[in-house]
MDTraj code that builds the backbone (N, CA, C; nanometers):
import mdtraj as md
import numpy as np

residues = "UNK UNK UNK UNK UNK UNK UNK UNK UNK UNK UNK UNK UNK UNK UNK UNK UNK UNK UNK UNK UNK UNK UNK UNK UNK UNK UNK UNK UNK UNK UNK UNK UNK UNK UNK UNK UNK UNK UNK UNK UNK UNK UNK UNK UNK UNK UNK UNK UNK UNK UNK UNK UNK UNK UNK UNK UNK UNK UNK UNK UNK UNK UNK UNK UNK UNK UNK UNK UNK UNK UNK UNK UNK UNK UNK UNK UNK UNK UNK UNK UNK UNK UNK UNK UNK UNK UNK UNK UNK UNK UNK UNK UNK UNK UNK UNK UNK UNK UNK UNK UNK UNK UNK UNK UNK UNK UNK UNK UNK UNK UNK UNK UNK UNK UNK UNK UNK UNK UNK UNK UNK UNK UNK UNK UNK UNK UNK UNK UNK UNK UNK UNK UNK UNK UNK UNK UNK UNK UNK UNK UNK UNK UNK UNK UNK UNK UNK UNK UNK UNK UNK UNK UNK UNK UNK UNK UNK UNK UNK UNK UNK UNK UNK UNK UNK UNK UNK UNK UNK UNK UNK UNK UNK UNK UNK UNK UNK UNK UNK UNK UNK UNK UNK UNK UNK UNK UNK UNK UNK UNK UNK UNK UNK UNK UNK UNK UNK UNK UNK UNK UNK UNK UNK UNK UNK UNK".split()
xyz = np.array([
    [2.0378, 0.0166, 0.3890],
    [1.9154, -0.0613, 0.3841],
    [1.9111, -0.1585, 0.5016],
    [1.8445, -0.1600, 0.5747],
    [1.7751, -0.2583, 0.6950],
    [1.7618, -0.4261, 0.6266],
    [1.7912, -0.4765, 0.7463],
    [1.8162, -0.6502, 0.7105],
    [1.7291, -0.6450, 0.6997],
    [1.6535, -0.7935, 0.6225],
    [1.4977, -0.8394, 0.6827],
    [1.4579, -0.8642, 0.7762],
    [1.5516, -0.9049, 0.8474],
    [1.4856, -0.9746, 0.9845],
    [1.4353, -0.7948, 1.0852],
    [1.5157, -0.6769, 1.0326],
    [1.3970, -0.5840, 1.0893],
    [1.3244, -0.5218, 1.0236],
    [1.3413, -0.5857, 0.8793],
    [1.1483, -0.5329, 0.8301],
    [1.0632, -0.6724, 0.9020],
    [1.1019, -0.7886, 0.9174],
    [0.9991, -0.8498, 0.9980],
    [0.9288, -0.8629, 1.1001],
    [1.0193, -0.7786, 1.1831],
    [0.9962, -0.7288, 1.3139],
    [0.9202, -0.6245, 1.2999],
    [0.9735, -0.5211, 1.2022],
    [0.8378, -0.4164, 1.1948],
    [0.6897, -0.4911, 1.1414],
    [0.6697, -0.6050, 1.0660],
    [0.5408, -0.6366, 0.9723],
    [0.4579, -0.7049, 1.1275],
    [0.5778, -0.7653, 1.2122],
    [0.5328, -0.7806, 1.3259],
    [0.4161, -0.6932, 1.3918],
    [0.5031, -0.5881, 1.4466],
    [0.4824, -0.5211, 1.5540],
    [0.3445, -0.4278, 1.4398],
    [0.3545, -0.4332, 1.3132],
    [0.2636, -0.3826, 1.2146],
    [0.0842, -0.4351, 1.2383],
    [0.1478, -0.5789, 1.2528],
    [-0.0022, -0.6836, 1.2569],
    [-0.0727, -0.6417, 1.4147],
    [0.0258, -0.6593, 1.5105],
    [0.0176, -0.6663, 1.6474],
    [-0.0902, -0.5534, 1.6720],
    [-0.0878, -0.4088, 1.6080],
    [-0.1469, -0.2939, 1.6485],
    [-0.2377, -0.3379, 1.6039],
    [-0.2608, -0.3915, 1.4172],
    [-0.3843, -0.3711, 1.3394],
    [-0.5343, -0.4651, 1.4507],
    [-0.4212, -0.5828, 1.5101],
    [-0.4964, -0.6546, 1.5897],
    [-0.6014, -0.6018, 1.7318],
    [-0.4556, -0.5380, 1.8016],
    [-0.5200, -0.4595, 1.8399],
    [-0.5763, -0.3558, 1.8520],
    [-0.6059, -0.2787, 1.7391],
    [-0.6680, -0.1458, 1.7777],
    [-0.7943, -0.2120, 1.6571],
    [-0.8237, -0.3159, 1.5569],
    [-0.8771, -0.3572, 1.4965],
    [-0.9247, -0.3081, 1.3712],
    [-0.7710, -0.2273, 1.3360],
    [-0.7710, -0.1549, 1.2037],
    [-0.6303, -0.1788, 1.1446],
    [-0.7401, -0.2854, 1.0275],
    [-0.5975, -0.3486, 0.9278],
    [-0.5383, -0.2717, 0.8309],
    [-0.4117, -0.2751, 0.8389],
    [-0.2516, -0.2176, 0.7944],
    [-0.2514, -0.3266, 0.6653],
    [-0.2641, -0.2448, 0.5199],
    [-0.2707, -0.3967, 0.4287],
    [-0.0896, -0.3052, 0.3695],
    [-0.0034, -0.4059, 0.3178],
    [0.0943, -0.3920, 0.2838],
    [0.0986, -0.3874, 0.1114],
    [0.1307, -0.2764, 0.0912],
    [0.1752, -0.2300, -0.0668],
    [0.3308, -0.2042, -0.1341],
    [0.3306, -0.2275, -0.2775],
    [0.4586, -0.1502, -0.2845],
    [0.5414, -0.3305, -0.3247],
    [0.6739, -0.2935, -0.3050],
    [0.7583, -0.4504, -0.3059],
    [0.7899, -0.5646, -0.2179],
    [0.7576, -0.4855, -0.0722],
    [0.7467, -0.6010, -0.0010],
    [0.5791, -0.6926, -0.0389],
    [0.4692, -0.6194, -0.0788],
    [0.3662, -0.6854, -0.0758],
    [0.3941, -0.8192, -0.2081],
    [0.4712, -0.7693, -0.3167],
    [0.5195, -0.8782, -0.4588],
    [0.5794, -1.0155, -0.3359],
    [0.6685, -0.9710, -0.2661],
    [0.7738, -1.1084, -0.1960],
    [0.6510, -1.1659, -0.1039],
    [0.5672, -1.0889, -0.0324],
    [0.4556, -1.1338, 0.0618],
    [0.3658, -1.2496, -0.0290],
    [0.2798, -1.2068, -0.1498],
    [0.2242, -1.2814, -0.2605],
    [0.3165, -1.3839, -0.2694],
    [0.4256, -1.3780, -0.3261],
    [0.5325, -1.5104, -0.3959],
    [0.5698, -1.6006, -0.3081],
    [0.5695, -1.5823, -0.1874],
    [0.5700, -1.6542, -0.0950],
    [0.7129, -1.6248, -0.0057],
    [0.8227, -1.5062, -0.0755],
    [0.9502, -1.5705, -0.0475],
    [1.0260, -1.3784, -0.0453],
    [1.1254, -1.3831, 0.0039],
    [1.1809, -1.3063, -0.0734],
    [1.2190, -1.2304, -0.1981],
    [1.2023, -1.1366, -0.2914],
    [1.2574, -1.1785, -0.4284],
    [1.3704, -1.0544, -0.4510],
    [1.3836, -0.9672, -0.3534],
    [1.4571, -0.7853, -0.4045],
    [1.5147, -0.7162, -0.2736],
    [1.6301, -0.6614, -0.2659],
    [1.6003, -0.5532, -0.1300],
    [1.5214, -0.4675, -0.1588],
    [1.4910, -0.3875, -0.0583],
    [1.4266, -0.3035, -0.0102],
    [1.4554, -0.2071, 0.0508],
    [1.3952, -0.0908, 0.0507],
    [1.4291, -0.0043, 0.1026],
    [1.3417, 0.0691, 0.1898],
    [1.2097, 0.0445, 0.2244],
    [1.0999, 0.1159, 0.3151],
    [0.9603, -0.0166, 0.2793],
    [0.9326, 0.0230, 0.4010],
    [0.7756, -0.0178, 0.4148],
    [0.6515, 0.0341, 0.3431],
    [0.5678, 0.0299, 0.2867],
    [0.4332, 0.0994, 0.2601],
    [0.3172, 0.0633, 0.2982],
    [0.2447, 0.0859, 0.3224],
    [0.1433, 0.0628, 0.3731],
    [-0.0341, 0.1734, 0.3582],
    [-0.0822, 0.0939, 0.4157],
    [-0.2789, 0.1890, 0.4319],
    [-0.3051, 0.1129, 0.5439],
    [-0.3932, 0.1980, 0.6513],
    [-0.4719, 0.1431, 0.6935],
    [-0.5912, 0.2087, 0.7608],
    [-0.7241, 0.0831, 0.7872],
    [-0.8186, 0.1146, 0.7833],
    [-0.8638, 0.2384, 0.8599],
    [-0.9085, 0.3695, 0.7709],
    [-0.9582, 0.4965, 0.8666],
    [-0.8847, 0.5537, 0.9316],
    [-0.7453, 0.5645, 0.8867],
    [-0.6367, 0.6370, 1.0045],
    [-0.6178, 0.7058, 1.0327],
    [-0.7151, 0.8137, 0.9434],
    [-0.7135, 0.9679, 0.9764],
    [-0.8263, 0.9706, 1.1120],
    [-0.9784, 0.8948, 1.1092],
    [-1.0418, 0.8930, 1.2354],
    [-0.9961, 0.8537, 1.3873],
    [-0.8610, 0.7417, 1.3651],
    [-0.7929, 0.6798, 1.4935],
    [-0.6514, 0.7408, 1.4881],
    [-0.6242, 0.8245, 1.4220],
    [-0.4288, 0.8372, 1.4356],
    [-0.3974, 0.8707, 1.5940],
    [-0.4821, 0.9328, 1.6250],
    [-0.4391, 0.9388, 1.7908],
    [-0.3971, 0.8018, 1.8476],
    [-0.4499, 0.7078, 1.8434],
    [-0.4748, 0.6019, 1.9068],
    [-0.3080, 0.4736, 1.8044],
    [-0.2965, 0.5533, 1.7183],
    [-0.1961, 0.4526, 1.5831],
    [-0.0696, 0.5719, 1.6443],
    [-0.1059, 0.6581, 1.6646],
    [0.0754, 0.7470, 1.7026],
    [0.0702, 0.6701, 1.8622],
    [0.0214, 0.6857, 1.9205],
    [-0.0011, 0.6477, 2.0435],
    [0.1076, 0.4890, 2.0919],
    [0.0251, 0.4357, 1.9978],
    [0.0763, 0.2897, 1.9645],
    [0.2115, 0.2588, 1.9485],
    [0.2229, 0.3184, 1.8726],
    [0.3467, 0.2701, 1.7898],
    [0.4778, 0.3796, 1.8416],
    [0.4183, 0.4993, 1.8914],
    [0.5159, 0.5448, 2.0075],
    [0.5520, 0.4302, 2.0930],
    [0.4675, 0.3711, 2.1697],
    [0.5209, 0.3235, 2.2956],
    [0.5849, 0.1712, 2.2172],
    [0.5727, 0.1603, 2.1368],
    [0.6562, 0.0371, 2.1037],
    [0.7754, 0.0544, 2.0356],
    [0.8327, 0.1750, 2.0974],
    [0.9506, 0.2581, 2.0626],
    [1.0002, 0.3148, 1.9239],
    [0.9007, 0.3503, 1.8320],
    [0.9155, 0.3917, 1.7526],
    [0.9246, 0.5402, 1.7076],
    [0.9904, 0.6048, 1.6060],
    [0.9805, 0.7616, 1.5747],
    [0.8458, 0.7845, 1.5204],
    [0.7622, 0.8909, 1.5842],
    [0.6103, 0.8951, 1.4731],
    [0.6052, 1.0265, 1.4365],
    [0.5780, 1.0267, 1.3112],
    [0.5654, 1.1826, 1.2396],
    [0.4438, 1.2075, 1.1945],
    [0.3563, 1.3011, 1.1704],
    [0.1679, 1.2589, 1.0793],
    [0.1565, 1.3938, 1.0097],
    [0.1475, 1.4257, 0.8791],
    [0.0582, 1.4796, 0.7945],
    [-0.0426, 1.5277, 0.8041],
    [-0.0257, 1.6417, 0.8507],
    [-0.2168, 1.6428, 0.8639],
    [-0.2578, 1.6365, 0.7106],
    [-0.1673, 1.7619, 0.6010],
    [-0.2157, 1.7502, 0.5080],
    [-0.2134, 1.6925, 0.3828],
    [-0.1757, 1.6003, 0.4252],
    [-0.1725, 1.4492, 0.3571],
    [-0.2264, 1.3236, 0.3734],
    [-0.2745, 1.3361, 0.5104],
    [-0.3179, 1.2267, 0.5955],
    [-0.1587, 1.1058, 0.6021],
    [-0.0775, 1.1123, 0.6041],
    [0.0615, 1.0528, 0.6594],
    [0.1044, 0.9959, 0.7336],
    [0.0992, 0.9098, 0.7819],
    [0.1646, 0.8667, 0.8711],
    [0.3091, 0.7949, 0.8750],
    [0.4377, 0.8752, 0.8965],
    [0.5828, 0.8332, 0.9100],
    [0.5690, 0.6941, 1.0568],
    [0.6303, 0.5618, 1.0657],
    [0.7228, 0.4969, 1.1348],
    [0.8365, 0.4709, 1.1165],
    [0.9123, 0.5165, 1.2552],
    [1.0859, 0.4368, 1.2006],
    [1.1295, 0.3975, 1.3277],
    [1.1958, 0.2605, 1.3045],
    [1.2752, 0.2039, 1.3479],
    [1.3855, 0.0920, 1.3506],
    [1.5253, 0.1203, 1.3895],
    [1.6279, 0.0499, 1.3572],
    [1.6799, 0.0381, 1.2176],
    [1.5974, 0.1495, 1.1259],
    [1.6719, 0.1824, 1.0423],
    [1.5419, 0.1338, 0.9047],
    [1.4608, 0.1005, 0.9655],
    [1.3155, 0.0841, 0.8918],
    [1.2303, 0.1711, 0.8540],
    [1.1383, 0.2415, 0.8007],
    [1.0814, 0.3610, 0.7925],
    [0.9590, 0.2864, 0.6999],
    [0.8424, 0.3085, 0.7884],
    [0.6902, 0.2830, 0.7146],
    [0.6651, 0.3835, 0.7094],
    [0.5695, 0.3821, 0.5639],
    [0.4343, 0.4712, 0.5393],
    [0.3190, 0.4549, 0.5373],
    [0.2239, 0.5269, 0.6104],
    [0.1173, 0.4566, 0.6325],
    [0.0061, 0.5768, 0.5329],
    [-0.1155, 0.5305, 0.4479],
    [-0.2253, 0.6370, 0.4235],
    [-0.3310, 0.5742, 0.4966],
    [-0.4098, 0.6325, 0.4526],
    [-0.5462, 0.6194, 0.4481],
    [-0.6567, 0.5631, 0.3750],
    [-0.7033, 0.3933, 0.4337],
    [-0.7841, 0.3158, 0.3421],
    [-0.9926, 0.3514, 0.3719],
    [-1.0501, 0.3534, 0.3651],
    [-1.1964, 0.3756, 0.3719],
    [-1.2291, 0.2973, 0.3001],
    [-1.4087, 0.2011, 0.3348],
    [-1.4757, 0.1165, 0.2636],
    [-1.5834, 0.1620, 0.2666],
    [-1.6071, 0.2359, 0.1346],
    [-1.7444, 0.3093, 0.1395],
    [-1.8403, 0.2335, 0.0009],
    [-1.9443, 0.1433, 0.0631],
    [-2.0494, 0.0522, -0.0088],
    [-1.9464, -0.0156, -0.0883],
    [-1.8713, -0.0916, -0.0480],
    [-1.7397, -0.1982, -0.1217],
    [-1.6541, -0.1539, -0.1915],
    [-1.6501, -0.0075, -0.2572],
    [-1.5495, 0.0329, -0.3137],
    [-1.4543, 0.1017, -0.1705],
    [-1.3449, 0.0443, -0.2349],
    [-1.1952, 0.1381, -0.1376],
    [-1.1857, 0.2320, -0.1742],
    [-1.1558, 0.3316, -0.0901],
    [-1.1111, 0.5122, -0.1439],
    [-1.0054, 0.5065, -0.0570],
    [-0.8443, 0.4262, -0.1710],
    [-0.7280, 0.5084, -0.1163],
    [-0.6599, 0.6302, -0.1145],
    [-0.6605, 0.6990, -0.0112],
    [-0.6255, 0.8245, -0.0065],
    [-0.4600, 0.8664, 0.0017],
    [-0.4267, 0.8232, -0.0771],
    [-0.2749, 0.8000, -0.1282],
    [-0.1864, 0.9635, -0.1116],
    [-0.2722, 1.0384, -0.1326],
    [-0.2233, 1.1468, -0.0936],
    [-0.2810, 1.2459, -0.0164],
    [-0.3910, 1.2212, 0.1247],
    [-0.4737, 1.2721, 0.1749],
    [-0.5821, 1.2849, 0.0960],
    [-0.6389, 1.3980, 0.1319],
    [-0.7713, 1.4886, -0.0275],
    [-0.6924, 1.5169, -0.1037],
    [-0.5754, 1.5556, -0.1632],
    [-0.5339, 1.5196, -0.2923],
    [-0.5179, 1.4066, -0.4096],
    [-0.5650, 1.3300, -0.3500],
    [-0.5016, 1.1905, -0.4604],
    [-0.6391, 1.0486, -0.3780],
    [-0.6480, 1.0056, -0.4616],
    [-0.7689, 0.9016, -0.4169],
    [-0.7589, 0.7947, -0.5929],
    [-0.7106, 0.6336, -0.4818],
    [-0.7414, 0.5309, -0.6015],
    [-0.8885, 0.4607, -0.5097],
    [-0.9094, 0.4006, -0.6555],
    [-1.0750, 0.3667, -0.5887],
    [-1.0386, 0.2108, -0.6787],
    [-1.0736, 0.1211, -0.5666],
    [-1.0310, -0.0284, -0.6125],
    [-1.2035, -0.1330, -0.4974],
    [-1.2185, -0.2320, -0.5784],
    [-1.3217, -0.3335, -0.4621],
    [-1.2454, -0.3525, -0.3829],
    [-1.3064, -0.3154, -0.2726],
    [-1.2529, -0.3429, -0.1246],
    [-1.2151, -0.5073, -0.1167],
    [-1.3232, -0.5952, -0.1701],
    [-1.2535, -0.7719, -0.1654],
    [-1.1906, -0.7669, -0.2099],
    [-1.0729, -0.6927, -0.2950],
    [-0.9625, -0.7223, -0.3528],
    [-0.8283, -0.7335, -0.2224],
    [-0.8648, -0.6582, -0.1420],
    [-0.7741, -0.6716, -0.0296],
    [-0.8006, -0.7966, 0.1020],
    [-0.6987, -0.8595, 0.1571],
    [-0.7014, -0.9422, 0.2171],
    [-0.7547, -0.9264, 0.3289],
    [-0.8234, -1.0747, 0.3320],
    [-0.9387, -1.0808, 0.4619],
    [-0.8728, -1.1260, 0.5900],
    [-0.7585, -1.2128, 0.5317],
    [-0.7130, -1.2885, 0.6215],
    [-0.5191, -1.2526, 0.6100],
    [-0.4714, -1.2738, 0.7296],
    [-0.3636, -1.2786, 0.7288],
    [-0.2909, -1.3416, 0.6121],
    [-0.1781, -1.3363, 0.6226],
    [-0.0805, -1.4327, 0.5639],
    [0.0250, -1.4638, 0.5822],
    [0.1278, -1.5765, 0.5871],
    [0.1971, -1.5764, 0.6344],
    [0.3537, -1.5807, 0.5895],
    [0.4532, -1.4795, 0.6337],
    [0.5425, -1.4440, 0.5049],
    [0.6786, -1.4404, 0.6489],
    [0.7657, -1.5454, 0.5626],
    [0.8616, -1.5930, 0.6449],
    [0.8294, -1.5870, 0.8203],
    [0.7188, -1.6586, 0.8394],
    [0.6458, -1.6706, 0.9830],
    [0.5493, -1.5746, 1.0196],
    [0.5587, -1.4518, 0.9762],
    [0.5138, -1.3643, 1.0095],
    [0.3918, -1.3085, 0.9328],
    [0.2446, -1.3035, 0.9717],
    [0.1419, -1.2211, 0.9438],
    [0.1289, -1.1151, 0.9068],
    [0.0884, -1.0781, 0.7958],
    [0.0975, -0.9785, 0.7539],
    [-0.0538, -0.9965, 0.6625],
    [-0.0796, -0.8682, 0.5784],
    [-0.2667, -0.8468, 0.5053],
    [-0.1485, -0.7606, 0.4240],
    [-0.2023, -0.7824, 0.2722],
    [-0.1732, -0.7079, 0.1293],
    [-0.2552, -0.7099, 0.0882],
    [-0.2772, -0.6170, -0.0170],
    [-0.3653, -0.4967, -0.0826],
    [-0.3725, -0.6197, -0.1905],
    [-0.3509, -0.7376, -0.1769],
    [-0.4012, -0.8223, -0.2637],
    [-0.3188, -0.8270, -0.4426],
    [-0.3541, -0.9319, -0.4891],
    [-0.2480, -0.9403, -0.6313],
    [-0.2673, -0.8264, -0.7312],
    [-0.4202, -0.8178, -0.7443],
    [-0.4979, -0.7429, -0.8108],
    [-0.4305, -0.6002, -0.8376],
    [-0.4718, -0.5250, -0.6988],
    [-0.3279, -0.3978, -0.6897],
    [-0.2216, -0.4113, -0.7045],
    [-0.1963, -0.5086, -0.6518],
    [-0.0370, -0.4985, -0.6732],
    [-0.0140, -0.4512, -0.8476],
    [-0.0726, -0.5246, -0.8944],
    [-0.0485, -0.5564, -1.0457],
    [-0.0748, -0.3744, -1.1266],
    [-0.1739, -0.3572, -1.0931],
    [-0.2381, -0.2220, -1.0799],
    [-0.1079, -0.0895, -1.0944],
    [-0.0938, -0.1482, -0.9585],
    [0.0088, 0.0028, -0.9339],
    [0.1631, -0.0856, -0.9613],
    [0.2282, -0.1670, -1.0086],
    [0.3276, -0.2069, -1.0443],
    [0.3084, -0.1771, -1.2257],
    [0.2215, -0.1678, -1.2824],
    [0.2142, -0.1573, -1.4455],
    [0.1570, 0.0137, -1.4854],
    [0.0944, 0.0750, -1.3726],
    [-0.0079, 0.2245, -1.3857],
    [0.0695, 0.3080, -1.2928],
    [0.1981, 0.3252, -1.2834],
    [0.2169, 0.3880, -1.2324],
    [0.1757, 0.5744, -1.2180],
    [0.1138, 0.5965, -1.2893],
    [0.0553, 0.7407, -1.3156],
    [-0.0628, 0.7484, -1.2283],
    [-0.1591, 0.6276, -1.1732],
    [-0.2425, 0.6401, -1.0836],
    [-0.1984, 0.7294, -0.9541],
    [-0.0969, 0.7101, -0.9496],
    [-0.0534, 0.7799, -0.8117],
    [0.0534, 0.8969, -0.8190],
    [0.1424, 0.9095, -0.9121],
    [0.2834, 1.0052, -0.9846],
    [0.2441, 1.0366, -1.1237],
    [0.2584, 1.1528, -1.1587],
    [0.2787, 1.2515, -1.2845],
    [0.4449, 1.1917, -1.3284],
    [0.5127, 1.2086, -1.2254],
    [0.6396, 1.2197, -1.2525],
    [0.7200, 1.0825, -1.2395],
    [0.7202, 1.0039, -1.3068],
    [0.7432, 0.8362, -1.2671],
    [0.7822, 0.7579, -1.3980],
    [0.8608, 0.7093, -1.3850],
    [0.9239, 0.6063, -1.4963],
    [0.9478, 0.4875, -1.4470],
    [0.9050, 0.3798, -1.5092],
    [0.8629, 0.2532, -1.4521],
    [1.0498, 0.1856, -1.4454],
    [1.0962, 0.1439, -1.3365],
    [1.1886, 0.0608, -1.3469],
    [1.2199, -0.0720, -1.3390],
    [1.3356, -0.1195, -1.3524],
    [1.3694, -0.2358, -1.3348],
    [1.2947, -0.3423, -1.2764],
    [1.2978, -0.2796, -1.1466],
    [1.2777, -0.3962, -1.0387],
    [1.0978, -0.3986, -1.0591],
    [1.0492, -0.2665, -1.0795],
    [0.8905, -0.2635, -1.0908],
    [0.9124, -0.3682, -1.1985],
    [0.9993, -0.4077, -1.3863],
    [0.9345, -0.4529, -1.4417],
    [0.9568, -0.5833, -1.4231],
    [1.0692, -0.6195, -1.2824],
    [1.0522, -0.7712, -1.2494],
    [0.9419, -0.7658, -1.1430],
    [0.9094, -0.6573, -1.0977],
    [0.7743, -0.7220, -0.9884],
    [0.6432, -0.7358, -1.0451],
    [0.6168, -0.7162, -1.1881],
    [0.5173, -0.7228, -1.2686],
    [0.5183, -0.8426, -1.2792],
    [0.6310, -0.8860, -1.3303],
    [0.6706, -1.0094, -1.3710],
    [0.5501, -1.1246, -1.3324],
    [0.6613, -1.0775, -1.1814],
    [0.6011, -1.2247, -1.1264],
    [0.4795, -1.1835, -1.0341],
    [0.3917, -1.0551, -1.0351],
    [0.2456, -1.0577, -1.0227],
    [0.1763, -1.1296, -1.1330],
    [0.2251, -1.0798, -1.2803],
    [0.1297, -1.1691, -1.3981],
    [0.1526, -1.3230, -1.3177],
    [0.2176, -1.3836, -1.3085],
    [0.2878, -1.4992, -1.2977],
    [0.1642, -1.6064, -1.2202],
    [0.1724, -1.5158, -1.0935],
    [0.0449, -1.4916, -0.9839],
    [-0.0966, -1.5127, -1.0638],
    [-0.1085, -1.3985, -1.1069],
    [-0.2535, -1.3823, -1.1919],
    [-0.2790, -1.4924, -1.2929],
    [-0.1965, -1.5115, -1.3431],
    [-0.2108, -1.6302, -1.4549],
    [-0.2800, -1.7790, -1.3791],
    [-0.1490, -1.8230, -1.2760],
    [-0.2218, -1.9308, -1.1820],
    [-0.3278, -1.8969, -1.1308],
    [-0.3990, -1.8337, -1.1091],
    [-0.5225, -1.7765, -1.0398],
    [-0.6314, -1.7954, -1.0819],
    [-0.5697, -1.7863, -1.2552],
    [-0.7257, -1.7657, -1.3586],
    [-0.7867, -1.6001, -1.3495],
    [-0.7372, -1.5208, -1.3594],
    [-0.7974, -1.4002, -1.3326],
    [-0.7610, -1.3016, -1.4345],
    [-0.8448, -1.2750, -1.4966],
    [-0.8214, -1.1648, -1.5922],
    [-0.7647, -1.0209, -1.6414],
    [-0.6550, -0.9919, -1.6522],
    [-0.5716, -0.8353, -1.6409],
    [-0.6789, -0.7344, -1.6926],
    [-0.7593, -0.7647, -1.8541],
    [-0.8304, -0.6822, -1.8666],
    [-0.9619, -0.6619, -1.7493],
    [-1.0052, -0.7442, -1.7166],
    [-1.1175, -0.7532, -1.6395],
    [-1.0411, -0.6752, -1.4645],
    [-0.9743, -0.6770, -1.4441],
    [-0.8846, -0.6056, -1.3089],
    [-0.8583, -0.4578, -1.3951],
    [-0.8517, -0.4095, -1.4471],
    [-0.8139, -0.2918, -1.4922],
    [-0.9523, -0.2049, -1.5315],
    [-1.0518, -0.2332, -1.5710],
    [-1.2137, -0.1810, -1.5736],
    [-1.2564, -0.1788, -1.4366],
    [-1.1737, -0.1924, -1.3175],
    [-1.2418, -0.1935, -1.2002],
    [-1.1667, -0.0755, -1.1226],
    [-1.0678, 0.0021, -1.1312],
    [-0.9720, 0.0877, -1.1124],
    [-0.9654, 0.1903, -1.1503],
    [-0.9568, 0.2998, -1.0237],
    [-0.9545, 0.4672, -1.1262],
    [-0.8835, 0.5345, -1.0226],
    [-0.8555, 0.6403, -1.0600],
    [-0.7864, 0.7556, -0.9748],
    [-0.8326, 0.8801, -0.9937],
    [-0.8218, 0.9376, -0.8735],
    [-0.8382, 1.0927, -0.9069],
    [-0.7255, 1.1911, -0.7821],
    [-0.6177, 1.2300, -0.8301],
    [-0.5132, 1.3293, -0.7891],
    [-0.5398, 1.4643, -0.8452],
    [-0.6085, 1.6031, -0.7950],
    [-0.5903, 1.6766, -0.8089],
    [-0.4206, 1.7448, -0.8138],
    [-0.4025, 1.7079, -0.7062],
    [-0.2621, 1.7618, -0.6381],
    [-0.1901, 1.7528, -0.7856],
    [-0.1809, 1.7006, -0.8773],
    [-0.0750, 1.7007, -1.0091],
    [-0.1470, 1.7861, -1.0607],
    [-0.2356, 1.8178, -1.0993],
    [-0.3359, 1.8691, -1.2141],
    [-0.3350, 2.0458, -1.1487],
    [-0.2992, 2.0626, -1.0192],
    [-0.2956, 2.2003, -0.9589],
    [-0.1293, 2.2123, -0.9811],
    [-0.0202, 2.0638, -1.0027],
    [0.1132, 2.1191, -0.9973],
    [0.1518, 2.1333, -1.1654],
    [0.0114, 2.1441, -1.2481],
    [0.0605, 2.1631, -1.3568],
    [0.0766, 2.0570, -1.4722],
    [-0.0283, 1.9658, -1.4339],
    [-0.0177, 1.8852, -1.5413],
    [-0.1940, 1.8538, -1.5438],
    [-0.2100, 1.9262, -1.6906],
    [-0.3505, 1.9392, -1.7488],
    [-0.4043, 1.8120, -1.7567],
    [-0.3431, 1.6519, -1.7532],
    [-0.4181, 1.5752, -1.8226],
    [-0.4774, 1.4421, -1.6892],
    [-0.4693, 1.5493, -1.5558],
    [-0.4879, 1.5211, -1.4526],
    [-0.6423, 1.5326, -1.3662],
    [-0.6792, 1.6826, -1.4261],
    [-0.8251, 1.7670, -1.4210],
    [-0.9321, 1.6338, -1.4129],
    [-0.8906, 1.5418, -1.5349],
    [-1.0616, 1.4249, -1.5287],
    [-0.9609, 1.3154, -1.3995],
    [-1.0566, 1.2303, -1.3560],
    [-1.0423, 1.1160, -1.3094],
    [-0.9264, 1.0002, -1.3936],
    [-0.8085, 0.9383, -1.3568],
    [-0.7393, 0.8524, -1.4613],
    [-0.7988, 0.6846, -1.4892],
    [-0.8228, 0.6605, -1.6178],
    [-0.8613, 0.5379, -1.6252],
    [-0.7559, 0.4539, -1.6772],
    [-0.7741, 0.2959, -1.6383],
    [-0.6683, 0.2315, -1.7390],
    [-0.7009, 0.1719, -1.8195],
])
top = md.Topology()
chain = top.add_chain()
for i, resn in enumerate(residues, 1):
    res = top.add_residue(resn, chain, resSeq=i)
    for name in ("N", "CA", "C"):
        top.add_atom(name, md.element.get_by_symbol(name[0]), res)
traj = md.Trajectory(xyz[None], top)
């Protein structure tokens, strides 16, 4: 597992592109829980990520992040995007804002969560110095408690049920409602429902 100080360097060199090519990289997964809390809270083991339209610019995002010496790998049929370096490894999908709803494309055209686009951050933030944009508390909370939005095959662990934890924790100070965040959220993954799991066919609600 990679120190922090080079996942910070990657959230770095992460912001640096979104800046410049002007397509924001929002951060998901467990680094986005320590990003929210303000602090550290777990190791880690990879980056996750979306960002805006990356299937229309990946030329321009492999491009990038090549010359800032990184390994780049892409999916076509997934829409994918692999980074690695120094022992770091991001994933990047595909975010779209179509009339305020998000269509994350979590698994290319196979898999799509659909969340309000204001749920994701407008503005930077700043996490042990460094700038970084998350998919906001809301998701987090989302895909830390639903894990089936995105996996057939998934059993919620440990560390997910301390990163719940302290998203409620979040949400509570906030004033913001779990039921009212969960009527706003859906999925639709073919890709399970073709690998054999019937209860995939409708759209998933929570």
């Amino acid at each position: 597992m990679a120190d922090i100080q080079k996942y910070l360097d990657t959230m770095r060199d992460i912001y640096a592109v979104s800046e410049e090519l002007g397509l924001k990289s929002f951060i998901w997964g467990g680094f986005a829980v320590d990003i929210l809390y303000g602090k550290p809270t777990r190791e880690h083991s990879d980056l996750d990520c979306f960002t805006e339209n990356l299937v229309e610019n990946i030329g321009e995002l492999k491009s990038k992040y090549a010359s800032l010496g990184y390994t780049v790998r892409y999916s076509e049929d997934f829409w994918m995007l692999r980074i690695l370096k120094d022992g770091v490894e991001t994933t990047f999908n595909t975010v779209r804002n179509v009339d305020g709803i998000a269509h994350w494309h979590h698994a290319g055209p196979h898999g799509t969560v659909f969340f309000p686009y204001e749920w994701l951050d407008e503005r930077p933030v700043s996490f042990c110095g460094v700038p970084a944009y998350t998919c906001g508390v809301q998701l987090a909370y989302v895909l830390k408690t639903n894990p089936r939005l995105l996996r057939a095959e998934w059993k919620t662990r440990d560390k997910d049920q301390a990163d719940a934890e302290i998203l409620e924790q979040i949400i509570a100070s906030n004033g913001i409602g779990k039921e009212d965040i969960k009527r706003k959220v859906w999925g639709y993954t073919p890709y399970w429902y073709a690998k054999g799991y019937p209860e995939y066919y409708y759209p998933i609600l929570i």
